[in-house]
C-alpha positions as CSV (number, residue, x, y, z in Angstrom):
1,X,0.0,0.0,0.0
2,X,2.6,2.5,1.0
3,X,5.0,1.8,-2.3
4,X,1.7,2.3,-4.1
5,X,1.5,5.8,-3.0
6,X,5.6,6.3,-3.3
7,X,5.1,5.7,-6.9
8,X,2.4,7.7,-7.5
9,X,4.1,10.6,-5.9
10,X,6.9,10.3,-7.7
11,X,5.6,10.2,-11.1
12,X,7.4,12.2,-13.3
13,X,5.5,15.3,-14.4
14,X,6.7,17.5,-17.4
15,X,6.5,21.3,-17.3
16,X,5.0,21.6,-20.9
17,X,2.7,19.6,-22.5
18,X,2.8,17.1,-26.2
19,X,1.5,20.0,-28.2
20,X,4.1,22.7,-26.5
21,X,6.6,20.1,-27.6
22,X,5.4,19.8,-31.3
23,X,5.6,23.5,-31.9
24,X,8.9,24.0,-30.0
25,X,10.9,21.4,-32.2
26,X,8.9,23.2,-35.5
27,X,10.4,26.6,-34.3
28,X,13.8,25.1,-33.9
29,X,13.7,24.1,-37.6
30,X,12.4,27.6,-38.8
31,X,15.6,28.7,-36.6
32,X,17.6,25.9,-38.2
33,X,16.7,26.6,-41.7
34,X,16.9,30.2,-41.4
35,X,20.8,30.2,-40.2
36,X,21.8,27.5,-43.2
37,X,19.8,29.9,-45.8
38,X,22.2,32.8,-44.0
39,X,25.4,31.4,-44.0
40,X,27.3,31.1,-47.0
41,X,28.2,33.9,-49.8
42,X,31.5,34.7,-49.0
43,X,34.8,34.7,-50.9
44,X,37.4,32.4,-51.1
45,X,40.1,34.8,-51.2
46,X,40.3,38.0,-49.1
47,X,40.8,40.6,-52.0
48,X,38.2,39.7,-53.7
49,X,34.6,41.3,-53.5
50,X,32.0,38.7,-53.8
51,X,28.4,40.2,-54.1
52,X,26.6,37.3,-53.7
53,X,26.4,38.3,-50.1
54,X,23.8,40.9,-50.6
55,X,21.8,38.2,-52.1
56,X,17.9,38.5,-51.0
57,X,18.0,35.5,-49.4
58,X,20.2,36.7,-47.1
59,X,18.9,40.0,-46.5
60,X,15.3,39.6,-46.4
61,X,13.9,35.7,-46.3
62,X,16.7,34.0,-43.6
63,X,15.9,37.0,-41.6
64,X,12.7,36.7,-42.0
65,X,12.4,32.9,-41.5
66,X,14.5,33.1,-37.9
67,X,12.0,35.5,-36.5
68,X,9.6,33.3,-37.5
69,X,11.2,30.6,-35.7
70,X,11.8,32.7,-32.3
71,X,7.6,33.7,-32.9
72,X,6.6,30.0,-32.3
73,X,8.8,29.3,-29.8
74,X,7.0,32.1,-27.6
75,X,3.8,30.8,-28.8
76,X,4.8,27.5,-27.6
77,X,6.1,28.4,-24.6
78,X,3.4,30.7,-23.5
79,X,0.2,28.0,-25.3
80,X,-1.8,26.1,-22.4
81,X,-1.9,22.7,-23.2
82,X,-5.4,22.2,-21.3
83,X,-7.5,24.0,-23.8
């Protein structure tokens, strides 16, 4: 009777629900593919100007995409599982 109620005390409870979960781990791949759509552009040798780095994707969509990202992750943080 008493390692009944041990157990059941000692369940482990998490601090966010499935759901907070699901969009947590979808905000970490609109971070993820945001910083891989940002890197890259550079040049190969010091002296020489590569203007690929001013591409749009750079500028405007991986930008874009990360704040995204960061947007779910407060919505999952802040979503009540309950409802």
């Amino acid at each position: 009777m008493g390692e009944k109620k041990r157990k059941e005390e000692t369940k482990s409870i998490f601090v966010f629900g499935k759901k907070n979960y699901k969009f947590m781990f979808i905000g970490l791949a609109c971070l993820a593919l945001g910083f891989i759509l940002m890197a890259g552009g550079g040049s190969d040798d010091p002296n020489v100007f590569n203007p690929e780095i001013f591409h749009w994707r750079r500028i405007r969509l991986a930008p874009a995409i990360i704040l995204i990202g960061f947007g779910i992750e407060i919505y999952a943080i802040l979503l009540n599982p309950d409802k």
